[in-house]
N, C-alpha and C positions, 0 to 999 in steps of 0.2 A: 651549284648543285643543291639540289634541296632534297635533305634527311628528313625522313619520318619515324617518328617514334613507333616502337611497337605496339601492334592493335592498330594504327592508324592506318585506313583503309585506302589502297593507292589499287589500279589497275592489277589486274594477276597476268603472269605468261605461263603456258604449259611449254614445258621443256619435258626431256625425253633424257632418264638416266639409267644407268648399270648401278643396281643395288645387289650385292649379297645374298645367298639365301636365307642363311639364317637372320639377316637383318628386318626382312619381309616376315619372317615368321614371329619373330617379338614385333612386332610392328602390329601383324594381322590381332597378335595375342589382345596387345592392348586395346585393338581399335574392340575385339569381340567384349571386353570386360567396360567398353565404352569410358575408357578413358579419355579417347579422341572420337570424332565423329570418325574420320577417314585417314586413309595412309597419308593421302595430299595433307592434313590439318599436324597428324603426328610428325612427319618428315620436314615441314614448314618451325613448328614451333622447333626440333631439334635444330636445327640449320639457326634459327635465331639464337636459342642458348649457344652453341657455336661461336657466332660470332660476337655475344654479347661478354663470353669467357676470355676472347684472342685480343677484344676493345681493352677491355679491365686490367690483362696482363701487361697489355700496353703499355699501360696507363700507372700502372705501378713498376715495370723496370724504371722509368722517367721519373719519376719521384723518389726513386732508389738513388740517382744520381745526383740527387740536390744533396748540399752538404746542411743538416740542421741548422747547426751555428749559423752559419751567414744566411740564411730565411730566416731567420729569429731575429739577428742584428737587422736586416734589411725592412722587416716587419716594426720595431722599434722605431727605427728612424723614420718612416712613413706615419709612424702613432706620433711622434715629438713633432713633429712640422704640423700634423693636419690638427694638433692639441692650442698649438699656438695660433692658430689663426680661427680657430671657433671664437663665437662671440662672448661674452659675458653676459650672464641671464639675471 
């Protein structure tokens, strides 16, 4: 599967969605004060903060599960073996 960073230009699809009204009206608000060019460009970048917020939460419950101590010990002992086999300068 190949990920692309945000910004990085890949094919576009039009799909077809049930928004809100009030969500179309903050939406039209900003596109009028040109914050975005278009509702497509505002609706796109929110959809990426989205999912760049649910990546991140991920990404920190899983490191919430690491116990400090032993990544610290386990960090140590990878610094003591890889110290001993460096060369002498």
């Amino acid at each position: 599967m190949t990920t692309l960073q945000r910004g990085e230009q890949m094919g576009k699809t039009k799909v077809a969605v049930t928004i809100d009204a009030m969500a179309i009206i903050k939406i039209d608000r900003l596109v009028e004060r040109r914050v975005f060019a278009n509702r497509s460009q505002a609706i796109q970048e929110a959809l990426y903060e989205k999912i760049e917020r649910i990546e991140q939460r991920r990404l920190a419950e899983e490191c919430a599960k690491l116990d400090p101590a032993e990544e610290l010990q386990l960090a140590e002992e990878g610094m003591t073996e890889e110290i001993e086999r460096w060369p002498e300068y």
